[in-house]
ZARORO-992116 format. One record per residue: residue number from 1; y, z, x of N, C-alpha, C, O, CB in turn; residue in one letter. Coordinates in nm, 2 decimals. Glycine has a CB too. Layout:
<rs>
(r NUM (Y Z X) (Y Z X) (Y Z X) (Y Z X) (Y Z X) 'A');
...
</rs>
This chain:
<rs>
(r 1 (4.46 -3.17 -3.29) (4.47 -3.03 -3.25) (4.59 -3.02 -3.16) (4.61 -3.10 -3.06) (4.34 -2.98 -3.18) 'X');
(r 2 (4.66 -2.93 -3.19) (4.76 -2.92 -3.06) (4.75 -2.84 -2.99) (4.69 -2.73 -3.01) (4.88 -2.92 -3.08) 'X');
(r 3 (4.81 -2.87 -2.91) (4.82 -2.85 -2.71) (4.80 -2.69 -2.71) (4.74 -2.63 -2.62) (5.04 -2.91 -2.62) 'X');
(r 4 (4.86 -2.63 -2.81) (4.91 -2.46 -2.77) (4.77 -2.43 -2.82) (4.71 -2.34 -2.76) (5.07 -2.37 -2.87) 'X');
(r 5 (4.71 -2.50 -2.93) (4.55 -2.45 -2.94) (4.45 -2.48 -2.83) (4.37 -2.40 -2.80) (4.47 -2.51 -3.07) 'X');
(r 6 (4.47 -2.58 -2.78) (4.37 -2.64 -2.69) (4.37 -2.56 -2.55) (4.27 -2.54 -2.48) (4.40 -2.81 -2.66) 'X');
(r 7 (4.48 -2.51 -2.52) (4.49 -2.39 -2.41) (4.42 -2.31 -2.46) (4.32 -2.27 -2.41) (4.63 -2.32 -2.37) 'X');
(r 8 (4.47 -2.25 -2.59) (4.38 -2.12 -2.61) (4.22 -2.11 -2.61) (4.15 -2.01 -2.58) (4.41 -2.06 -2.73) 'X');
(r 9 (4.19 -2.22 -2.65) (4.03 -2.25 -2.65) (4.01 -2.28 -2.49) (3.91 -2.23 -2.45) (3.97 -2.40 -2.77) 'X');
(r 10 (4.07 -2.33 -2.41) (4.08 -2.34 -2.28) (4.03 -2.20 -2.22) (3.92 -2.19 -2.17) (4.22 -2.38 -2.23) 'X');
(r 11 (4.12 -2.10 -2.23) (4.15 -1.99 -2.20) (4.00 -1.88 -2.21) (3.95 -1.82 -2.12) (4.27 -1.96 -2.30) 'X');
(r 12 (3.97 -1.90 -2.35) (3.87 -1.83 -2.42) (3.77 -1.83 -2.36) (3.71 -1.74 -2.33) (3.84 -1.87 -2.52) 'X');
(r 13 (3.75 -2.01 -2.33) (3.63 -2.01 -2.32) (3.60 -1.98 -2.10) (3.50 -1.97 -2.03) (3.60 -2.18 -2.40) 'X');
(r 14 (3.75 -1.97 -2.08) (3.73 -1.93 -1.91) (3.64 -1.80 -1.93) (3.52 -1.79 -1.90) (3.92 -1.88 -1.81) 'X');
(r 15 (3.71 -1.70 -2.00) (3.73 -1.60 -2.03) (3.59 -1.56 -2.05) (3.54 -1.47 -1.98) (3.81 -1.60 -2.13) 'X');
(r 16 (3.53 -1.61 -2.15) (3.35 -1.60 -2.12) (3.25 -1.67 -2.09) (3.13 -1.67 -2.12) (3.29 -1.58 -2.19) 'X');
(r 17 (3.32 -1.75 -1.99) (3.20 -1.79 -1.85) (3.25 -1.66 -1.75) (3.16 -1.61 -1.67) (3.25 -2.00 -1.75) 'X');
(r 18 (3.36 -1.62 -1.75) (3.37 -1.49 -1.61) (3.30 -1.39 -1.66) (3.23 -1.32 -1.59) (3.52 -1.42 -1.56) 'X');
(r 19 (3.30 -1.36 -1.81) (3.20 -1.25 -1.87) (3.03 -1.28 -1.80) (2.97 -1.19 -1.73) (3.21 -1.27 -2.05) 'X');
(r 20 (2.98 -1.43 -1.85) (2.84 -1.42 -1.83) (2.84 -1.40 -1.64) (2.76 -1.33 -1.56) (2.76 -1.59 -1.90) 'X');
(r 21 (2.92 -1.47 -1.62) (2.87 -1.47 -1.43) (2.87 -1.29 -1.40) (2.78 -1.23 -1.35) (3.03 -1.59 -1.27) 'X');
(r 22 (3.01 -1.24 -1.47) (2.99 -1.08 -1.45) (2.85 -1.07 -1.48) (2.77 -1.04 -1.39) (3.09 -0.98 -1.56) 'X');
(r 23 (2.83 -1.08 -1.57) (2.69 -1.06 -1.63) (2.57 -1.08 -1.58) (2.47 -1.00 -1.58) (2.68 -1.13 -1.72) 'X');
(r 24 (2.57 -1.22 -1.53) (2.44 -1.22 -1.46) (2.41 -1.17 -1.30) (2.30 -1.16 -1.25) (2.41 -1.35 -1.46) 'X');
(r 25 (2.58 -1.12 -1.24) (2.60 -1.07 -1.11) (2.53 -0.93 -1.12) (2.45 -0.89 -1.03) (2.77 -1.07 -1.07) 'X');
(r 26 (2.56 -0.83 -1.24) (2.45 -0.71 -1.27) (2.36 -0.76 -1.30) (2.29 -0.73 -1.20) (2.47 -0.61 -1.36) 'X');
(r 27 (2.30 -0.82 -1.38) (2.16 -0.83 -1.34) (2.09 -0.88 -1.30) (1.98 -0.89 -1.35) (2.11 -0.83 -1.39) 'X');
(r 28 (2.12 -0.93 -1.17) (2.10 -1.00 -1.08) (2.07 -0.83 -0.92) (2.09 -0.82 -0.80) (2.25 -1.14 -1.08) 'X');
(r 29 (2.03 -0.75 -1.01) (2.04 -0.68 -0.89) (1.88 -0.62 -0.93) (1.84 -0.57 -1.03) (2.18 -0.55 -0.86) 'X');
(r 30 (1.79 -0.66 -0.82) (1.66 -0.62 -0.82) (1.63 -0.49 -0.74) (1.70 -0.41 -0.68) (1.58 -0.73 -0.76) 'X');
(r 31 (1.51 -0.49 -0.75) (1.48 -0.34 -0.71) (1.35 -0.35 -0.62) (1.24 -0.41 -0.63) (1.45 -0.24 -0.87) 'X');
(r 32 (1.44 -0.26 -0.51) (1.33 -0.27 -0.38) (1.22 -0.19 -0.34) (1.17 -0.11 -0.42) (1.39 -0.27 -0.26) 'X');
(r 33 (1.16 -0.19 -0.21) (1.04 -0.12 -0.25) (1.12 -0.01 -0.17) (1.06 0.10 -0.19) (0.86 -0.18 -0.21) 'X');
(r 34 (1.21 0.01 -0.09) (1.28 0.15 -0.08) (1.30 0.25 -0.20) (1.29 0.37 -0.20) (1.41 0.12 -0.01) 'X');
(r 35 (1.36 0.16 -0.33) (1.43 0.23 -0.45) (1.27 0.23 -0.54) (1.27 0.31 -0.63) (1.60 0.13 -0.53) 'X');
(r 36 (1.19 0.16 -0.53) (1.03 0.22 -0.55) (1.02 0.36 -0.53) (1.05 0.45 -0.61) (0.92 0.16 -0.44) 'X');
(r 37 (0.97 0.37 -0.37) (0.94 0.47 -0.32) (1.05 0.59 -0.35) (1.01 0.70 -0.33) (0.91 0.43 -0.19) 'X');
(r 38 (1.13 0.58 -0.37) (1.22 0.70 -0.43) (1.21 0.75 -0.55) (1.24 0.87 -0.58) (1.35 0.67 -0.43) 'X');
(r 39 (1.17 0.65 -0.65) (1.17 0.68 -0.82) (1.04 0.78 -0.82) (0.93 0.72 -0.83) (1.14 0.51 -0.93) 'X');
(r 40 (1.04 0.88 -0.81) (0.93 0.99 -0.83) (0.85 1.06 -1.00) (0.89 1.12 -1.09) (1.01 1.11 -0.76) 'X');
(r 41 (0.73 1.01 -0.96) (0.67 1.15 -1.12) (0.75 1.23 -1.15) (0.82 1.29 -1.07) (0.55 1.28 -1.10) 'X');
(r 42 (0.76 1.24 -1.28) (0.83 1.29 -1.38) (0.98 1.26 -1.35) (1.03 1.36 -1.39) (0.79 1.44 -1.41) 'X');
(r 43 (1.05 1.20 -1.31) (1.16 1.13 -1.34) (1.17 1.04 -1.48) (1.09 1.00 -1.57) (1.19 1.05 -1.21) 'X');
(r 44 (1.32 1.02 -1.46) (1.33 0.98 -1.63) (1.36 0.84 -1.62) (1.36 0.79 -1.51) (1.47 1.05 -1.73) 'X');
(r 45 (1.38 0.75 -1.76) (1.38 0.64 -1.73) (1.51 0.57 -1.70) (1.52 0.45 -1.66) (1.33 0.60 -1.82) 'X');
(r 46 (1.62 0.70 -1.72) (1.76 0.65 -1.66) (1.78 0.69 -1.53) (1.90 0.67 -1.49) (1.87 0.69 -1.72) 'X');
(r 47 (1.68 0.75 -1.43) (1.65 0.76 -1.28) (1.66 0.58 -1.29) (1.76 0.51 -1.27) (1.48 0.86 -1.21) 'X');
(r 48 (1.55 0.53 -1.33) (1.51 0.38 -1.26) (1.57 0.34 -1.29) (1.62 0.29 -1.18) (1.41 0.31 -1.28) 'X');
(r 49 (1.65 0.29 -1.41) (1.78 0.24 -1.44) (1.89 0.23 -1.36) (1.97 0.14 -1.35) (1.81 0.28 -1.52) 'X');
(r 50 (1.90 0.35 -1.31) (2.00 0.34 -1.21) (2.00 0.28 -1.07) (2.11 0.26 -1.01) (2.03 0.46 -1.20) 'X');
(r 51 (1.87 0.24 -1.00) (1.84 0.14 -0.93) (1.82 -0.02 -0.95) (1.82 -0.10 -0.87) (1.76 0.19 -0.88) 'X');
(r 52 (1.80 -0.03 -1.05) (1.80 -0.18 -1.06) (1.83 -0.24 -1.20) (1.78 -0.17 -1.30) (1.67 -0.25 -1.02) 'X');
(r 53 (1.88 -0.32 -1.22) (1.90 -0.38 -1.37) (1.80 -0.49 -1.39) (1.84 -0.58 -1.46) (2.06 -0.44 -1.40) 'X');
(r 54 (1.70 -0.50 -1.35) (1.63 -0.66 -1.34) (1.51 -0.58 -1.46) (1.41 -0.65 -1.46) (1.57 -0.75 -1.14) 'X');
(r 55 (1.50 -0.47 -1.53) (1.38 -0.35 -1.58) (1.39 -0.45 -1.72) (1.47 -0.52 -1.77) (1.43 -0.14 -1.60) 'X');
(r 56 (1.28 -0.41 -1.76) (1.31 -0.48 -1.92) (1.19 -0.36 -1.98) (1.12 -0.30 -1.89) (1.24 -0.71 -1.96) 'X');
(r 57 (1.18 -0.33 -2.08) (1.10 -0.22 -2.17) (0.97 -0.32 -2.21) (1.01 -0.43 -2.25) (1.19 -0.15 -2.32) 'X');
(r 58 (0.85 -0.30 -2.20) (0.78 -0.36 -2.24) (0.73 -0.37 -2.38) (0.69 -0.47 -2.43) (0.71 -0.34 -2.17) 'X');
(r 59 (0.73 -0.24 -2.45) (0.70 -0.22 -2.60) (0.77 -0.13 -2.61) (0.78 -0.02 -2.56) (0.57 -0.19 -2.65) 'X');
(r 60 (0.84 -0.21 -2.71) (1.01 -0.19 -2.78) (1.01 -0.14 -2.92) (1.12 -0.11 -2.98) (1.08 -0.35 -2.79) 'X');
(r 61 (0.87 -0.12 -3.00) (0.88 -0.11 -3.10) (0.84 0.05 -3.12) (0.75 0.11 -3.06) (0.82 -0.21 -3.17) 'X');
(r 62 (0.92 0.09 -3.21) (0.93 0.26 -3.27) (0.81 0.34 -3.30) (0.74 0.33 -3.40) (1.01 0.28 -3.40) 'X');
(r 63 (0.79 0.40 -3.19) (0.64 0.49 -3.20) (0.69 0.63 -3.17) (0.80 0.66 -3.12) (0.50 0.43 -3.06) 'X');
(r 64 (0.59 0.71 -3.21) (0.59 0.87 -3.18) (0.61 0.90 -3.01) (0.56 0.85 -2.91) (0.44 0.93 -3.23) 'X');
(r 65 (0.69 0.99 -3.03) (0.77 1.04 -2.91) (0.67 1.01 -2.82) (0.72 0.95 -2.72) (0.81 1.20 -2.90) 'X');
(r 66 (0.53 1.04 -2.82) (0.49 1.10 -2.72) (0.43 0.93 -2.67) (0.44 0.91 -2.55) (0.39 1.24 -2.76) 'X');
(r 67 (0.40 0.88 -2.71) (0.32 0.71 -2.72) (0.38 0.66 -2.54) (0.48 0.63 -2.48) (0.43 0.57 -2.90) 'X');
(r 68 (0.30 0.67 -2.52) (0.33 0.60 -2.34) (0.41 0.48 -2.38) (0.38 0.41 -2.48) (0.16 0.53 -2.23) 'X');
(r 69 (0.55 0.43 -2.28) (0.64 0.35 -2.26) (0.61 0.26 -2.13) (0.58 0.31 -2.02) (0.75 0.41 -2.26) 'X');
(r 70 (0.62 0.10 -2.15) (0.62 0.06 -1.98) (0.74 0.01 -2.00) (0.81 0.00 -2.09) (0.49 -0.05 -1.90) 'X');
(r 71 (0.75 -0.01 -1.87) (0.89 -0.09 -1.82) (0.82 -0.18 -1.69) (0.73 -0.15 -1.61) (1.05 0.05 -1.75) 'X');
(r 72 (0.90 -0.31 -1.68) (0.91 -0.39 -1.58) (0.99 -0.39 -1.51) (1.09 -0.37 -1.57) (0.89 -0.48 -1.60) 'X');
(r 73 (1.00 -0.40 -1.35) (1.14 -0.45 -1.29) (1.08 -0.53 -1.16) (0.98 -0.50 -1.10) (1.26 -0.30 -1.24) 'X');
(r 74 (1.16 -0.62 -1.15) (1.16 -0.74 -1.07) (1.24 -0.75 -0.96) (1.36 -0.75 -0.96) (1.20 -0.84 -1.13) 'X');
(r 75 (1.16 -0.77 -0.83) (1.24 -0.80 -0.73) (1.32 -0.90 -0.68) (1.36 -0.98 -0.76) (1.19 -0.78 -0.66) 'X');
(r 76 (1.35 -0.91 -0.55) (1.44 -1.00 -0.56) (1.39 -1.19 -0.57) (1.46 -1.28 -0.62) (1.51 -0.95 -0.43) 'X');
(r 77 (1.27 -1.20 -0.52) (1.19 -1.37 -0.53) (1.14 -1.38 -0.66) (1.07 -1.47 -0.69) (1.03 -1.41 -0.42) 'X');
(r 78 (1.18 -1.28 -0.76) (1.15 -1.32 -0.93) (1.00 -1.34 -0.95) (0.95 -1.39 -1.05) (1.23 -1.49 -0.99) 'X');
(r 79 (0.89 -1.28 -0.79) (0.76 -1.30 -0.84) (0.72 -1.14 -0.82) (0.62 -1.11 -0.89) (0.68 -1.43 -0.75) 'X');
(r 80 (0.77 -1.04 -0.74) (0.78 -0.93 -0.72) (0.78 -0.82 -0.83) (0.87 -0.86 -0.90) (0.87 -0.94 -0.66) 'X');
(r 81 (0.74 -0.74 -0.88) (0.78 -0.67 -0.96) (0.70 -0.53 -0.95) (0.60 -0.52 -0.87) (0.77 -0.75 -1.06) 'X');
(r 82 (0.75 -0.42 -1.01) (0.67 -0.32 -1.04) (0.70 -0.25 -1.17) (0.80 -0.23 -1.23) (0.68 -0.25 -0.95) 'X');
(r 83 (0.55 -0.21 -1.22) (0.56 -0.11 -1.35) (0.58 -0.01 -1.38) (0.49 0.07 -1.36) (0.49 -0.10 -1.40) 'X');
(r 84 (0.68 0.03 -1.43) (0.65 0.21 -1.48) (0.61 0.20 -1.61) (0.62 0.12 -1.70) (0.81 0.33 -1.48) 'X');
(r 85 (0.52 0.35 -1.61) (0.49 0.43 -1.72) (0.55 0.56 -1.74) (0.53 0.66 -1.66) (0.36 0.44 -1.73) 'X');
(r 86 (0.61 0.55 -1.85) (0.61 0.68 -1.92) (0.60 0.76 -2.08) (0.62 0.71 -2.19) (0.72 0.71 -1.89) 'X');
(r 87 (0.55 0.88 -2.04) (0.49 0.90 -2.17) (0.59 1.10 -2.18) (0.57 1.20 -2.11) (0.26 0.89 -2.16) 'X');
(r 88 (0.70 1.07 -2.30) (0.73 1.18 -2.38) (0.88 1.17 -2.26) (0.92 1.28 -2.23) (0.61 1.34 -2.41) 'X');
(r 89 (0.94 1.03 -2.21) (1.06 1.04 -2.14) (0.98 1.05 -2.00) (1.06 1.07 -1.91) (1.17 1.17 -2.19) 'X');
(r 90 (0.90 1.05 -1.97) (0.89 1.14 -1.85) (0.80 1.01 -1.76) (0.72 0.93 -1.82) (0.79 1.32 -1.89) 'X');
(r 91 (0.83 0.99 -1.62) (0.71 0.92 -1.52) (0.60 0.95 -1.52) (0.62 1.07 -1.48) (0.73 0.93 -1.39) 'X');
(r 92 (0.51 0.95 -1.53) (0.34 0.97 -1.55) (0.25 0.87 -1.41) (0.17 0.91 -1.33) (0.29 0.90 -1.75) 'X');
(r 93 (0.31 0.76 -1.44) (0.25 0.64 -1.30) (0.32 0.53 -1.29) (0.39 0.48 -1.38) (0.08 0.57 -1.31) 'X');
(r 94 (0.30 0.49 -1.17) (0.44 0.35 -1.11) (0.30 0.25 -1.07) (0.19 0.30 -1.08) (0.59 0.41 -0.90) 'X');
(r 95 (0.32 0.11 -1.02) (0.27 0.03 -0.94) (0.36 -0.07 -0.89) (0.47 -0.05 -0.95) (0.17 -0.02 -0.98) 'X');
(r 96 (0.37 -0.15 -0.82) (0.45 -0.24 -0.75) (0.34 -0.34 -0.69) (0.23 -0.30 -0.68) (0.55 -0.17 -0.63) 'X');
(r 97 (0.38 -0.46 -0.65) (0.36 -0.60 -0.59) (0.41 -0.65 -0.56) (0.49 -0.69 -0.64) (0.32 -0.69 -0.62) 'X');
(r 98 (0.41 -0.68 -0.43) (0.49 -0.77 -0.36) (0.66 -0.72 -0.34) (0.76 -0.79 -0.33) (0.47 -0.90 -0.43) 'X');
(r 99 (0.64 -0.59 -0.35) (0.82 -0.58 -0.32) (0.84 -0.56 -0.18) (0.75 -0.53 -0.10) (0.89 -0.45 -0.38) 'X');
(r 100 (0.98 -0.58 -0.13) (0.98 -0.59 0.06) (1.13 -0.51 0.03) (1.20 -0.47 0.12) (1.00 -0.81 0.17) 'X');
</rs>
């Protein structure tokens, strides 16, 4: 292989290890029980989104509008977390554990 390739695969591969650390540096941002207590009933699900990226959708698969949605999001000790529900876009009920 020559030299001028072996840089470029050099290069590349810098190139997406700074992608993943970018990567894991956003989602590496948890969600506290201040940004809890702010996410209010009937807010949407891109309110919560916008406080923390650590959320994952719990049931992902294509149902009628109206079909209740949860979401998870995780605080910062990765044992922390709280649930939302929503049903037709909308907040309906939250819970949390252990968030500080």
């Amino acid at each position: 292989m020559k030299k001028s390739a072996i840089a470029g695969l050099c290069t590349l591969g810098l190139l997406v290890a700074a992608g993943a650390y970018e990567g894991s540096a956003i989602a590496s941002d948890p969600l506290t029980l201040a940004e809890f207590n702010e996410i209010k009933a009937g807010s949407s699900v891109r309110t919560l989104l916008r406080y923390a990226s650590t959320c994952q959708q719990e049931n992902k698969t294509e149902r009628a509008d109206n079909y209740p949605v949860t979401w998870t999001c995780y605080g910062a000790d990765g044992s922390s977390n709280a649930v939302f529900f929503y049903s037709e876009g909308v907040l309906f009920s939250k819970s949390q554990t252990g968030l500080q």
